[in-house]
VOBA-1610 file (N, C-alpha, C; in pm, whole numbers, padded with zeros to 5 digits, always signed):
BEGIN
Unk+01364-06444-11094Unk+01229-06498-11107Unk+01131-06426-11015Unk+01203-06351-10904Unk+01065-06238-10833Unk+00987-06176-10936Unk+01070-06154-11043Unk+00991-06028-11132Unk+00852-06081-11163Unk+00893-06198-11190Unk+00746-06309-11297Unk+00574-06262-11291Unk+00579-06268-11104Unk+00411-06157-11130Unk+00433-06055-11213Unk+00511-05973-11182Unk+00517-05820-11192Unk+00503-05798-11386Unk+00581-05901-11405Unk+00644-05890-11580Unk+00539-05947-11652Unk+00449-06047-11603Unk+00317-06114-11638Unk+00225-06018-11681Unk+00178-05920-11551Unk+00080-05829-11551Unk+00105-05711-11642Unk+00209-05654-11652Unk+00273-05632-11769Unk+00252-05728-11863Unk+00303-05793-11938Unk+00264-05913-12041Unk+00156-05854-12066Unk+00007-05913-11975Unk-00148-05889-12009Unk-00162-05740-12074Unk-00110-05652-11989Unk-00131-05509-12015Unk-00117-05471-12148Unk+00022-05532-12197Unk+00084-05479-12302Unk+00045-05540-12401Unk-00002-05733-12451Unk-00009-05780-12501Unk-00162-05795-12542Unk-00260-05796-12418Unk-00393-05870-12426Unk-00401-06007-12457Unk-00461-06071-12484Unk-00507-06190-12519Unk-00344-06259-12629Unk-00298-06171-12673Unk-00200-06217-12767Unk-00064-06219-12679Unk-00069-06219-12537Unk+00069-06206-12462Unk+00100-06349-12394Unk+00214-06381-12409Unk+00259-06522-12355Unk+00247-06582-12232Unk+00191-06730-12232Unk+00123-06826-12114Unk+00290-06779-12001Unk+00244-06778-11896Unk+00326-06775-11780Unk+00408-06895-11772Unk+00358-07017-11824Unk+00484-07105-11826Unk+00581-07082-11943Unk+00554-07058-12042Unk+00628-07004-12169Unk+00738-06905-12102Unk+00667-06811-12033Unk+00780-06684-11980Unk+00867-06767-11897Unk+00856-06826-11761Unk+00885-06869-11695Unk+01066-06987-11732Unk+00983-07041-11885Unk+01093-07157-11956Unk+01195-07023-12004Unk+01186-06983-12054Unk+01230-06880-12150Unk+01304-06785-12018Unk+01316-06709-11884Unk+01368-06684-11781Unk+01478-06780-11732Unk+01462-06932-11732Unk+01527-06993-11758Unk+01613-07051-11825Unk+01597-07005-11926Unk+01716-07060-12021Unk+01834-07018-12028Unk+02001-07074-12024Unk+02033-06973-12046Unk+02119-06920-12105Unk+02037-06934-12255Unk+02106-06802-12368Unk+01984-06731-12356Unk+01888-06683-12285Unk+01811-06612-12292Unk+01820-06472-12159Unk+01843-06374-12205Unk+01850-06308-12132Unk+01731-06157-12090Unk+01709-06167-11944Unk+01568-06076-11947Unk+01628-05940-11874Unk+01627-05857-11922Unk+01623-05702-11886Unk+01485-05632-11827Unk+01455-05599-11694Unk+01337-05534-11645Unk+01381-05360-11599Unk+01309-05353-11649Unk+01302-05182-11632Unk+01167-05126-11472Unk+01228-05126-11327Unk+01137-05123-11280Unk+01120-04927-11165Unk+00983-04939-11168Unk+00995-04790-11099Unk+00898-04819-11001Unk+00883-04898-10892Unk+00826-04956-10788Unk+00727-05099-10821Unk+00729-05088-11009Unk+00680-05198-11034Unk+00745-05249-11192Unk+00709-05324-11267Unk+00781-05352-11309Unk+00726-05276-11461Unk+00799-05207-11574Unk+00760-05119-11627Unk+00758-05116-11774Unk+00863-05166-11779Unk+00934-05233-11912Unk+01023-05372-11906Unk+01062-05455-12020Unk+01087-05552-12023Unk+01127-05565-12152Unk+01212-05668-12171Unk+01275-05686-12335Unk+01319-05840-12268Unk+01313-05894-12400Unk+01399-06084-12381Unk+01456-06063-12503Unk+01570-06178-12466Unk+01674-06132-12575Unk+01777-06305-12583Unk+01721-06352-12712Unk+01829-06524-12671Unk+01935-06464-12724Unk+02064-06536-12671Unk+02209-06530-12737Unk+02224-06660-12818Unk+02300-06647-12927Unk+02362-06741-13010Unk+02483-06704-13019Unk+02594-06790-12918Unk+02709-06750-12897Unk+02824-06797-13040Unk+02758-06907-13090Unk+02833-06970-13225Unk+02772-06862-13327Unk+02652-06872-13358Unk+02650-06802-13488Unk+02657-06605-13404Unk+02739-06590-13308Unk+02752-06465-13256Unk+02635-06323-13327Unk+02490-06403-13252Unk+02363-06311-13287Unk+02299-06325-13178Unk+02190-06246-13179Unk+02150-06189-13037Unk+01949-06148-13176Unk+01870-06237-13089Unk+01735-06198-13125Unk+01672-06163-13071Unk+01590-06049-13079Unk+01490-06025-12928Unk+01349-06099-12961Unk+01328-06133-12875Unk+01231-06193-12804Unk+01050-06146-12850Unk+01111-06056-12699Unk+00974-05948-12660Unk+01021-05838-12633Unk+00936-05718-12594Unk+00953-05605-12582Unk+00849-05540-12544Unk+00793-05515-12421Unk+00696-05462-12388Unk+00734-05325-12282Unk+00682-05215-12272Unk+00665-05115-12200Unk+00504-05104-12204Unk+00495-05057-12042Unk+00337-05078-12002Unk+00267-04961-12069Unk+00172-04928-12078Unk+00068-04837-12192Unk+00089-04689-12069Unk+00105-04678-11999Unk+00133-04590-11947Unk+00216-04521-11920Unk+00343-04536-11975Unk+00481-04498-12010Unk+00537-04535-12099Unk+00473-04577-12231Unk+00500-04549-12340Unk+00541-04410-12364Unk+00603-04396-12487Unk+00663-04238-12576Unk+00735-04197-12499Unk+00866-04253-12415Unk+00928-04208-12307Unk+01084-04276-12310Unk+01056-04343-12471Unk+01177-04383-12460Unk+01248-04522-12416Unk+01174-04572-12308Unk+01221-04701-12270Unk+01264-04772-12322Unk+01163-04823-12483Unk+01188-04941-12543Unk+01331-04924-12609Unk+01376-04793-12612Unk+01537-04798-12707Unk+01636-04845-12613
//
């Protein structure tokens, strides 16, 4: 949960107006079949969420954001 500023401001960056309320992220960090992957290089850079469904053995992502400034670099794969 340190990440939460870091992954937020990201959020805004990546999303604008269409990127998810901080308590939404926050529930969703918590959960846990939900799992958060941060990609960080002194800040936080990229990000993916990902719930598990261990019965019906599937895996949905979430979100997926890399910040506009290191885009085309690959991250998001």
């Amino acid at each position: 949960m340190d990440d939460l500023p870091a992954l937020m401001a990201l959020e805004e960056g990546a999303f604008g107006p269409r990127g998810w309320l901080e308590e939404f992220v926050r529930q969703l960090m918590e959960d846990p079949n939900v799992i958060t992957l941060v990609v960080e290089d002194r800040t936080v850079i990229a990000y993916t969420m990902f719930s598990i469904s261990p019965a019906l053995e599937t895996a949905e992502v979430l979100s997926l954001a890399v910040s506009p400034a290191r885009r085309r670099q690959g991250l998001g794969r």
